[in-house]
N, CA, C and O atoms as a Maestro MAE file, in Angstrom:
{
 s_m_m2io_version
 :::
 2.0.0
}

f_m_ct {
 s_m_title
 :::
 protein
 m_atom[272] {
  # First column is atom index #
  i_m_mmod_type
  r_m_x_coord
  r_m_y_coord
  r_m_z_coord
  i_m_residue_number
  s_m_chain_name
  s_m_pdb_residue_name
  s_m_pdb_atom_name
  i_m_atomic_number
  :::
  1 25 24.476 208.637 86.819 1 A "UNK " " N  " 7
  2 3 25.894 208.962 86.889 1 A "UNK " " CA " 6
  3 2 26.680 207.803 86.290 1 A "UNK " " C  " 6
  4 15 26.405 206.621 86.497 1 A "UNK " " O  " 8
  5 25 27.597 208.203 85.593 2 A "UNK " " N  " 7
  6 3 28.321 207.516 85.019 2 A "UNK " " CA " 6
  7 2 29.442 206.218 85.682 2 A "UNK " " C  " 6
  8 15 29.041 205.986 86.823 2 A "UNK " " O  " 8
  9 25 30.199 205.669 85.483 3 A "UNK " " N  " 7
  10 3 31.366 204.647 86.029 3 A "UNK " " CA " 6
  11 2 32.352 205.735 86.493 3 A "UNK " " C  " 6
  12 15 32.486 206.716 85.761 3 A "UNK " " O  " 8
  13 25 32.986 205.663 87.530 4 A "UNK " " N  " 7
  14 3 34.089 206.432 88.342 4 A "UNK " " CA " 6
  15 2 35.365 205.483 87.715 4 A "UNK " " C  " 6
  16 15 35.730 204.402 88.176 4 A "UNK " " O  " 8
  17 25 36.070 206.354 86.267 5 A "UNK " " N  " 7
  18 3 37.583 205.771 86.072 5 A "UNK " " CA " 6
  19 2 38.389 205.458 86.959 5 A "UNK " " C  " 6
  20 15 38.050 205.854 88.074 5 A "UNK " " O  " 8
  21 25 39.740 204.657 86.891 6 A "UNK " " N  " 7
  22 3 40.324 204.635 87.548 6 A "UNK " " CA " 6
  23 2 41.424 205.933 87.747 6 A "UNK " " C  " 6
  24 15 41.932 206.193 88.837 6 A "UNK " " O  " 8
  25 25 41.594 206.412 86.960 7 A "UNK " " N  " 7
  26 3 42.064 208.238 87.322 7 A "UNK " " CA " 6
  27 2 41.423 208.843 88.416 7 A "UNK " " C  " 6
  28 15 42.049 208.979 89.467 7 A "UNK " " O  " 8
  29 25 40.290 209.215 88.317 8 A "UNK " " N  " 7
  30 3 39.487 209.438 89.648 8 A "UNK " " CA " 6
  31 2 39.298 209.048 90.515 8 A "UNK " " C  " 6
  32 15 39.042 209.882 91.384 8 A "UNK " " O  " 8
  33 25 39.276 207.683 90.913 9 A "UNK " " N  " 7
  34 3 39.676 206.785 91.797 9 A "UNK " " CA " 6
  35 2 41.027 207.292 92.617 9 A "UNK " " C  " 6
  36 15 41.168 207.706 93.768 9 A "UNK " " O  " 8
  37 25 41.865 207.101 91.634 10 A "UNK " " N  " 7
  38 3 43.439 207.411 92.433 10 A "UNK " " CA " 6
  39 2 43.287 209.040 92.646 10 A "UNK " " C  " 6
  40 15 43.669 209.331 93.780 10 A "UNK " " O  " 8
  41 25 42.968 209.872 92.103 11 A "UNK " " N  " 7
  42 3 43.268 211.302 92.912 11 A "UNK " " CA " 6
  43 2 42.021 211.487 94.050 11 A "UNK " " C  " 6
  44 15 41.979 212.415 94.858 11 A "UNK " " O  " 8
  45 25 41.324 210.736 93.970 12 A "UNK " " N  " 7
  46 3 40.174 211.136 95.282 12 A "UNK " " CA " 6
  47 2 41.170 210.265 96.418 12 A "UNK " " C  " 6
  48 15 41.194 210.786 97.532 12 A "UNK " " O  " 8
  49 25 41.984 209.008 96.256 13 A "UNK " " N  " 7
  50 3 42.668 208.369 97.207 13 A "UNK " " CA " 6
  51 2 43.518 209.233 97.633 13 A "UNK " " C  " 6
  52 15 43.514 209.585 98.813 13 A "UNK " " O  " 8
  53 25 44.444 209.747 96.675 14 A "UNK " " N  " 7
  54 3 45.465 210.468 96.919 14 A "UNK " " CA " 6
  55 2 45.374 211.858 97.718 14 A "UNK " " C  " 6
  56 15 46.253 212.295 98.460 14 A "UNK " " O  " 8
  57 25 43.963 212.561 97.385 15 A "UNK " " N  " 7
  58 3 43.919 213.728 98.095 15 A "UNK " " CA " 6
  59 2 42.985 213.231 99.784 15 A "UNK " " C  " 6
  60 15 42.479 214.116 100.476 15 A "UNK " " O  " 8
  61 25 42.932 212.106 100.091 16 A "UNK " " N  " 7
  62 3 42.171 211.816 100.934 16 A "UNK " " CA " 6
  63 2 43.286 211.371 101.998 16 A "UNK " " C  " 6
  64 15 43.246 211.625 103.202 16 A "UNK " " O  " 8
  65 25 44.370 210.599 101.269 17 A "UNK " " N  " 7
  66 3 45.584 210.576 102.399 17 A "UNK " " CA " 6
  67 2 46.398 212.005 102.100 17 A "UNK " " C  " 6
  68 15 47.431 211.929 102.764 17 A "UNK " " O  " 8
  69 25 46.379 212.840 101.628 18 A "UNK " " N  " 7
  70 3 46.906 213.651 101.955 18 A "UNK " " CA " 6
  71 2 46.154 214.729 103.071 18 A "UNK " " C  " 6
  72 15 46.788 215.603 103.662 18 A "UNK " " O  " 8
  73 25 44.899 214.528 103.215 19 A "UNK " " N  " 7
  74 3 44.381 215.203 104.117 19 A "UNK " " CA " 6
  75 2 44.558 214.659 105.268 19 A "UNK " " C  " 6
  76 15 44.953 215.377 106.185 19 A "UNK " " O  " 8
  77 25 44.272 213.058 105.531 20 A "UNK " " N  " 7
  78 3 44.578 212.118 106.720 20 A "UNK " " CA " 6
  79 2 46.121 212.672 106.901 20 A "UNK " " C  " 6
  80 15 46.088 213.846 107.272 20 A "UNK " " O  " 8
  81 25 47.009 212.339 106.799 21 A "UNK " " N  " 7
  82 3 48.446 213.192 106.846 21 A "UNK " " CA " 6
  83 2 48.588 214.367 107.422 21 A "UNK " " C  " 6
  84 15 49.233 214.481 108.464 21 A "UNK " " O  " 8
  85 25 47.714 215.904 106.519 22 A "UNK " " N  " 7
  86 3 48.473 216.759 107.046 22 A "UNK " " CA " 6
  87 2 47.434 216.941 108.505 22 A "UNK " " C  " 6
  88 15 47.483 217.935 109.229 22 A "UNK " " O  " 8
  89 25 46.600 215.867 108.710 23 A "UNK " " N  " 7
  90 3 45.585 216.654 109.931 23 A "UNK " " CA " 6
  91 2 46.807 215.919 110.886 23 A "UNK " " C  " 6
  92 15 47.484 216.505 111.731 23 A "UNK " " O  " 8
  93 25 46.877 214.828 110.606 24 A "UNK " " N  " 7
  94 3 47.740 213.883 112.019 24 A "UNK " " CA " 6
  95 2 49.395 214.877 112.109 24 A "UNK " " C  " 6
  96 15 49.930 215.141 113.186 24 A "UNK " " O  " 8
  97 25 50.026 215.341 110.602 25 A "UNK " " N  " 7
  98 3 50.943 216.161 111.190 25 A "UNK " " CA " 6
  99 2 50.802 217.569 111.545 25 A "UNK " " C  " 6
  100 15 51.667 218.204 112.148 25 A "UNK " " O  " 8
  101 25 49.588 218.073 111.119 26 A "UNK " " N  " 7
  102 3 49.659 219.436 111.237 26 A "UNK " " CA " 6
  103 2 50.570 220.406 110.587 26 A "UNK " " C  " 6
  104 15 50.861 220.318 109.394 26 A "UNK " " O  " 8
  105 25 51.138 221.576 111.579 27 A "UNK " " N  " 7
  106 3 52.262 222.646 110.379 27 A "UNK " " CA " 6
  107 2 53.389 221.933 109.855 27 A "UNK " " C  " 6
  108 15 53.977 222.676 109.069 27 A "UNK " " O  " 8
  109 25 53.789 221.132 109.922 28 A "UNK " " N  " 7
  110 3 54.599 220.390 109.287 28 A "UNK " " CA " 6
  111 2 54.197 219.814 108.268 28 A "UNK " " C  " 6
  112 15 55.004 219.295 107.496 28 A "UNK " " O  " 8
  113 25 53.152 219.790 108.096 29 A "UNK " " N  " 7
  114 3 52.528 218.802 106.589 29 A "UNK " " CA " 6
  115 2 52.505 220.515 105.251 29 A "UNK " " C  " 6
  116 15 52.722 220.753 104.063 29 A "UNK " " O  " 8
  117 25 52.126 221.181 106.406 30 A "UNK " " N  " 7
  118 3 51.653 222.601 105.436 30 A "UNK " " CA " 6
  119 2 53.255 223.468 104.778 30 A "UNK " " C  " 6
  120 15 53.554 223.961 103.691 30 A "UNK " " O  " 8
  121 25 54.097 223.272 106.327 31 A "UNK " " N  " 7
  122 3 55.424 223.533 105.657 31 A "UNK " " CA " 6
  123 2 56.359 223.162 105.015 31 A "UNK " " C  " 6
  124 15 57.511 223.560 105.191 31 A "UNK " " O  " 8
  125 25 55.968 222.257 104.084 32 A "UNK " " N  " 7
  126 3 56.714 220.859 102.911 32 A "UNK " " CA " 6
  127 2 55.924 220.994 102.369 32 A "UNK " " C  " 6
  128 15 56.281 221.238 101.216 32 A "UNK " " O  " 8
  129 25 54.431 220.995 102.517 33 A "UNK " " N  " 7
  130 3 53.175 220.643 100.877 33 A "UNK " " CA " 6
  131 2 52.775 222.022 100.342 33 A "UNK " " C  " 6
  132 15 52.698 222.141 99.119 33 A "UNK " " O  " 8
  133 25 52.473 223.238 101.247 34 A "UNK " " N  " 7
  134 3 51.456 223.862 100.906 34 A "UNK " " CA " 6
  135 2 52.542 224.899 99.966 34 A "UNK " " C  " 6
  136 15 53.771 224.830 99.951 34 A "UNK " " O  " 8
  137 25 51.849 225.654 99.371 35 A "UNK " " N  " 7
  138 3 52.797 226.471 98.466 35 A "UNK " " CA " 6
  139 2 53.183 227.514 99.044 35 A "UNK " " C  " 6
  140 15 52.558 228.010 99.981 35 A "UNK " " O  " 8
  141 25 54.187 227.961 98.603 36 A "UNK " " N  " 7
  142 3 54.917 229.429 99.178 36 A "UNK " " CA " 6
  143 2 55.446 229.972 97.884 36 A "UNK " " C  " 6
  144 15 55.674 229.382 96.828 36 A "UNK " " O  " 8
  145 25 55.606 231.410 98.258 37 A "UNK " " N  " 7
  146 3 56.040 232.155 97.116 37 A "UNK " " CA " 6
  147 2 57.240 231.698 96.742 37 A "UNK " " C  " 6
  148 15 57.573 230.815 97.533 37 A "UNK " " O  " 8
  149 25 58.420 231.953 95.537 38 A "UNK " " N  " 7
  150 3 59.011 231.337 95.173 38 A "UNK " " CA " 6
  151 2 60.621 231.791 96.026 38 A "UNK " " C  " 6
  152 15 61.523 230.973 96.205 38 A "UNK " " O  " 8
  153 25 60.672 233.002 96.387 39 A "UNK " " N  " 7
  154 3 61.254 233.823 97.336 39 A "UNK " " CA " 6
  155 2 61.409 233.505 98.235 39 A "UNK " " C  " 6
  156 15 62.580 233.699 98.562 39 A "UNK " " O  " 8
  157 25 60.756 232.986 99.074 40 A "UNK " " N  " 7
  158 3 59.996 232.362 100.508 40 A "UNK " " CA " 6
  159 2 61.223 231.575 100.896 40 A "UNK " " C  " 6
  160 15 61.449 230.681 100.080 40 A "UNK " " O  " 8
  161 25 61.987 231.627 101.781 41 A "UNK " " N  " 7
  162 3 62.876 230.464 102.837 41 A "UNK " " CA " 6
  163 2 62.067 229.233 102.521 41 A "UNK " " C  " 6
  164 15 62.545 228.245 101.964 41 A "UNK " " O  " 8
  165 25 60.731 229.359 102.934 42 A "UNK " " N  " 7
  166 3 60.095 227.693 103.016 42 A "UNK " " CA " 6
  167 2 59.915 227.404 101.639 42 A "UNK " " C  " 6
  168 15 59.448 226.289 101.409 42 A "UNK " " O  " 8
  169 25 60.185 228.180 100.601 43 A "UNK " " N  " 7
  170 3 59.719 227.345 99.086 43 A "UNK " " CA " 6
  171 2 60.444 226.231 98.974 43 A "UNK " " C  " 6
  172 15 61.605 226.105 99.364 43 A "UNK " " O  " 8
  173 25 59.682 225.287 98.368 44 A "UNK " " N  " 7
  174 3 60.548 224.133 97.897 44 A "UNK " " CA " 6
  175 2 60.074 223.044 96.554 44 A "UNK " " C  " 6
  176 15 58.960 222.529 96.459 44 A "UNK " " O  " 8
  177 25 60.997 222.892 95.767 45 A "UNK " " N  " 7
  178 3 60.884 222.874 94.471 45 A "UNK " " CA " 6
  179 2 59.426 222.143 94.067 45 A "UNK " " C  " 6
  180 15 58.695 222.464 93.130 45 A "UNK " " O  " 8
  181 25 59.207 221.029 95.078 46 A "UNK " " N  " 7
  182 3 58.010 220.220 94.612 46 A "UNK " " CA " 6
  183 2 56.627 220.538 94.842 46 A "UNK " " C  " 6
  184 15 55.666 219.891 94.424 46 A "UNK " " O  " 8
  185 25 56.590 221.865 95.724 47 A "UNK " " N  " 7
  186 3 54.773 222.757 96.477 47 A "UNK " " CA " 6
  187 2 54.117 222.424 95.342 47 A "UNK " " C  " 6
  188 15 53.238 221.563 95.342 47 A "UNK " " O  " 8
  189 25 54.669 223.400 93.750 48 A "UNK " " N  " 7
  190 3 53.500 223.443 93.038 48 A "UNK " " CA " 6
  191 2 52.786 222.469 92.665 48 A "UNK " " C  " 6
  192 15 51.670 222.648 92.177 48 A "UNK " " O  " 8
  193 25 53.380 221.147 92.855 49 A "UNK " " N  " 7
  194 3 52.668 219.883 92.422 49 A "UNK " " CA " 6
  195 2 51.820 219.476 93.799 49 A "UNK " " C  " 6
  196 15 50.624 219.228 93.650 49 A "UNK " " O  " 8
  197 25 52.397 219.400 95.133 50 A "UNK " " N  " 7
  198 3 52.218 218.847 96.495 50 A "UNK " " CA " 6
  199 2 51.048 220.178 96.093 50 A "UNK " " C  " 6
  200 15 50.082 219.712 95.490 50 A "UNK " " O  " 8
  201 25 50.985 221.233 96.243 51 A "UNK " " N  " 7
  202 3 49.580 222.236 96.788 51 A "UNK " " CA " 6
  203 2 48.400 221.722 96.425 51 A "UNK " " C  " 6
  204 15 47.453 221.711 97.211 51 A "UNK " " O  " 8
  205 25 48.320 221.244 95.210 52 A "UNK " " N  " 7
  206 3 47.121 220.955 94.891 52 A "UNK " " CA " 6
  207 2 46.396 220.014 95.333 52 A "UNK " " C  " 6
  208 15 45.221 219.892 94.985 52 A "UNK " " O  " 8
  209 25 47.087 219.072 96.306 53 A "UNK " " N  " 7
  210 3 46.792 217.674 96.974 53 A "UNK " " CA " 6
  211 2 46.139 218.327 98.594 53 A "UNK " " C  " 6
  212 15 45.619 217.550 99.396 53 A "UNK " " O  " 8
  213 25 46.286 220.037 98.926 54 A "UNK " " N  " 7
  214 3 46.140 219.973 100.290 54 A "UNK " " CA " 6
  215 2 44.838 220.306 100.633 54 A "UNK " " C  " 6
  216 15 44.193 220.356 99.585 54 A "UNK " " O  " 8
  217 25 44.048 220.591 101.712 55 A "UNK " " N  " 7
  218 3 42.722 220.741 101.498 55 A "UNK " " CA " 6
  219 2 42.762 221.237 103.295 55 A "UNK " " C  " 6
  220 15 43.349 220.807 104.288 55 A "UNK " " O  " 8
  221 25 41.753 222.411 103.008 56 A "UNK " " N  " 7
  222 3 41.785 223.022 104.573 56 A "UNK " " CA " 6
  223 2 40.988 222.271 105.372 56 A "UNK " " C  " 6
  224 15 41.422 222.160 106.519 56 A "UNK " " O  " 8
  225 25 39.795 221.630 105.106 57 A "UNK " " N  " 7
  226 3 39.199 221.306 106.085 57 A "UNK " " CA " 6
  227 2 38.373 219.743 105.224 57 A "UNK " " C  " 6
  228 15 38.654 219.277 104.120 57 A "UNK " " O  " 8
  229 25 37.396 219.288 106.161 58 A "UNK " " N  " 7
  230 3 37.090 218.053 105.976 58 A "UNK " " CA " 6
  231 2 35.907 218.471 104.693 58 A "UNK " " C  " 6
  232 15 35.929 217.788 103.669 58 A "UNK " " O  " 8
  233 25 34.978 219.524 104.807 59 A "UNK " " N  " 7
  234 3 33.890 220.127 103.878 59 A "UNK " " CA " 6
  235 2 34.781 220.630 102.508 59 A "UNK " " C  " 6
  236 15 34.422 220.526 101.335 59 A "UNK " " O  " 8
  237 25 36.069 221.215 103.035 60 A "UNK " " N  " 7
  238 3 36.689 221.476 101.756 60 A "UNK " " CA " 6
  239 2 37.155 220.320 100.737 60 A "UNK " " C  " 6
  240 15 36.987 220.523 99.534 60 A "UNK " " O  " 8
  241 25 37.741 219.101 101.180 61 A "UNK " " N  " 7
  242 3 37.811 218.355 100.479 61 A "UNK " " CA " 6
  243 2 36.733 217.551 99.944 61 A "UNK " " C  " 6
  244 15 36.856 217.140 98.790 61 A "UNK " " O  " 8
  245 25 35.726 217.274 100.589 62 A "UNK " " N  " 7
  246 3 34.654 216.676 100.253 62 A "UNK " " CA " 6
  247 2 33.848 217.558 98.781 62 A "UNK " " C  " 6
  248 15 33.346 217.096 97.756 62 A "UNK " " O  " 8
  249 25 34.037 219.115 99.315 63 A "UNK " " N  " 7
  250 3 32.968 219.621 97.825 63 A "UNK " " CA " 6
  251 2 34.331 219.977 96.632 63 A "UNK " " C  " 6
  252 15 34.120 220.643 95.618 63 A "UNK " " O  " 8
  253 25 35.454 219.509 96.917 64 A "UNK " " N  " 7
  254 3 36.670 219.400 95.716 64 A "UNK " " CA " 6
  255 2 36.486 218.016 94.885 64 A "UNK " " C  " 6
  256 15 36.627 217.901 93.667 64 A "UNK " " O  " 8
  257 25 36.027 216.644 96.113 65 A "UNK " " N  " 7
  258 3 35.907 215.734 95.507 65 A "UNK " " CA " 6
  259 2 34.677 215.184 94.999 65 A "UNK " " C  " 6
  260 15 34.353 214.062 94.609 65 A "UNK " " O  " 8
  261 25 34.080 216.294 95.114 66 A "UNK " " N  " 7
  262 3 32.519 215.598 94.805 66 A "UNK " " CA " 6
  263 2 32.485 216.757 93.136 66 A "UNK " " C  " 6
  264 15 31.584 216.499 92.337 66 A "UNK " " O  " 8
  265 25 33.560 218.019 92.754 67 A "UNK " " N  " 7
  266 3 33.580 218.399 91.868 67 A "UNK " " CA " 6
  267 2 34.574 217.644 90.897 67 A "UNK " " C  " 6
  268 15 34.435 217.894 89.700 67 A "UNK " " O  " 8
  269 25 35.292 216.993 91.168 68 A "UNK " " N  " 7
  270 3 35.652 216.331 90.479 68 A "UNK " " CA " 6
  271 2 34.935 214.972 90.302 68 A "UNK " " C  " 6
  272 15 35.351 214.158 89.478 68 A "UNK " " O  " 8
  :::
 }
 m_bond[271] {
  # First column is bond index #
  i_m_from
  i_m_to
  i_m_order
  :::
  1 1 2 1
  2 2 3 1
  3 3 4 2
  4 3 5 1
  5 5 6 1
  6 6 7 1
  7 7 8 2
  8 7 9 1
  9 9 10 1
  10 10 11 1
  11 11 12 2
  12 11 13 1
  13 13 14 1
  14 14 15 1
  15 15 16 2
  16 15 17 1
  17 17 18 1
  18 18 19 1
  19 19 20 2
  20 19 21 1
  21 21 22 1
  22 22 23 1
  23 23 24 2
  24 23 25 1
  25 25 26 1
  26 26 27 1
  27 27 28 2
  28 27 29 1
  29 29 30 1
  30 30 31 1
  31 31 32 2
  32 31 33 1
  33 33 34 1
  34 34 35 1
  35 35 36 2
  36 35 37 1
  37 37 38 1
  38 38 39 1
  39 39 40 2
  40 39 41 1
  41 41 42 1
  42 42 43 1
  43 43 44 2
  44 43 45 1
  45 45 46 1
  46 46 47 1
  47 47 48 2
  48 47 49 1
  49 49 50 1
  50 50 51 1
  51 51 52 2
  52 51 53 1
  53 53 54 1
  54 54 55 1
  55 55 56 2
  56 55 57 1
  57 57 58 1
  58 58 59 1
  59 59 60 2
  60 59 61 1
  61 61 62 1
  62 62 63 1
  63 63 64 2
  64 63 65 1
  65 65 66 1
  66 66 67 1
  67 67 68 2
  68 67 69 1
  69 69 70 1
  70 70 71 1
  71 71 72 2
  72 71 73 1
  73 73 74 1
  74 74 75 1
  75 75 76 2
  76 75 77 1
  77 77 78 1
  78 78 79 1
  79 79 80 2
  80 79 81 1
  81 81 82 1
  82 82 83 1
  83 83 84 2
  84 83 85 1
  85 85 86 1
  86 86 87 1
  87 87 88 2
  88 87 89 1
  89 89 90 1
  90 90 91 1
  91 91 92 2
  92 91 93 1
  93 93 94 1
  94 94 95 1
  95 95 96 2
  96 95 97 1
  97 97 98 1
  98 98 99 1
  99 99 100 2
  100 99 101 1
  101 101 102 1
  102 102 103 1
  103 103 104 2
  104 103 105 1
  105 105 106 1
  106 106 107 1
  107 107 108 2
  108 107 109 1
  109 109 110 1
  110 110 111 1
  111 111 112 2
  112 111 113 1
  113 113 114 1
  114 114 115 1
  115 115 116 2
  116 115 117 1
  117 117 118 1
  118 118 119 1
  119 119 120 2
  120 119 121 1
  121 121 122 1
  122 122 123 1
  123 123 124 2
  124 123 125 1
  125 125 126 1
  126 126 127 1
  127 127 128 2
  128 127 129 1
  129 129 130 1
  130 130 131 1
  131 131 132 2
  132 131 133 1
  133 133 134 1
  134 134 135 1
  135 135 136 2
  136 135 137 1
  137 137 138 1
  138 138 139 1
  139 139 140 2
  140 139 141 1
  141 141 142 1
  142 142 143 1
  143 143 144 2
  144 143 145 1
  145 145 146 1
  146 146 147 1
  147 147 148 2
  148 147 149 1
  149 149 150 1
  150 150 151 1
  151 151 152 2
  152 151 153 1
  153 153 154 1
  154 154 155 1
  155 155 156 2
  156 155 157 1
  157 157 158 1
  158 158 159 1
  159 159 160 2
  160 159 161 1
  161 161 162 1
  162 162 163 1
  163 163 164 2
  164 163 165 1
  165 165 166 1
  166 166 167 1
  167 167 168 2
  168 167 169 1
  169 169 170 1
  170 170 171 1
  171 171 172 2
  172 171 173 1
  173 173 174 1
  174 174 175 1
  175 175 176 2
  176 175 177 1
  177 177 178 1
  178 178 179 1
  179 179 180 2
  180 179 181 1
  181 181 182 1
  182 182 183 1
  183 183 184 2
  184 183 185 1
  185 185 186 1
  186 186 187 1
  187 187 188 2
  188 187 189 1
  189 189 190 1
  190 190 191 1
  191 191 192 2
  192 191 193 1
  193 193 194 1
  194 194 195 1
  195 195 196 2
  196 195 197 1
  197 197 198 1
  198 198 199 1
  199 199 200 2
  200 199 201 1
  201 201 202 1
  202 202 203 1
  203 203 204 2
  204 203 205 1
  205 205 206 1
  206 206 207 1
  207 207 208 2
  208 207 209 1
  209 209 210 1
  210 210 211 1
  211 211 212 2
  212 211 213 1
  213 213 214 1
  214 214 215 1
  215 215 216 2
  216 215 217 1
  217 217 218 1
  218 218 219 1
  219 219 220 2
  220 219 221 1
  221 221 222 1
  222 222 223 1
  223 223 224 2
  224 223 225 1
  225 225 226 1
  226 226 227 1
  227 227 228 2
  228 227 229 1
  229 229 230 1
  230 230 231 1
  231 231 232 2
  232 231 233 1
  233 233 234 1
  234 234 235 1
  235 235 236 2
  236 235 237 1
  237 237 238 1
  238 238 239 1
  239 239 240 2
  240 239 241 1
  241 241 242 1
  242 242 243 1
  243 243 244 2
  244 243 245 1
  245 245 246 1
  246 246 247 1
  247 247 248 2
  248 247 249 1
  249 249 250 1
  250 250 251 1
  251 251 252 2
  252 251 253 1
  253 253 254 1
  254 254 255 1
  255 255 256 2
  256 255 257 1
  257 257 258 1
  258 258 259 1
  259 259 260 2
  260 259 261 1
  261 261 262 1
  262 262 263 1
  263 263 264 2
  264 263 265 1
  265 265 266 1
  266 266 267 1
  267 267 268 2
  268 267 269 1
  269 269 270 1
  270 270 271 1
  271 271 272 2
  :::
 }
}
């Protein structure tokens, strides 16, 4: 296996406190990050970027970061 860039570095950090985060806040982390339709009361302008950072469970992030 190759050298782990520093790009990869920072989004495995980044999606790793975002999981530490939304577990310690719970629905509050999901109702600011996670995406909603665009219609939606809870939409808010920044989801589509914040969604991709969220991760349901501890196995889910692990086989996201082990695909990347």
């Amino acid at each position: 296996m190759g050298r782990i860039s520093e790009t990869i570095k920072a989004l495995i950090i980044i999606n790793v406190i975002f999981f530490i985060g939304s577990s310690f806040l719970g629905d509050v982390a999901y109702k600011l990050f996670a995406l909603f339709y665009f219609e939606n009361p809870n939409f808010q302008y920044w989801q589509p970027l914040t969604h991709m950072f969220m991760h349901a469970d501890l196995g889910h992030l692990f086989f996201n970061m082990f695909a990347v």
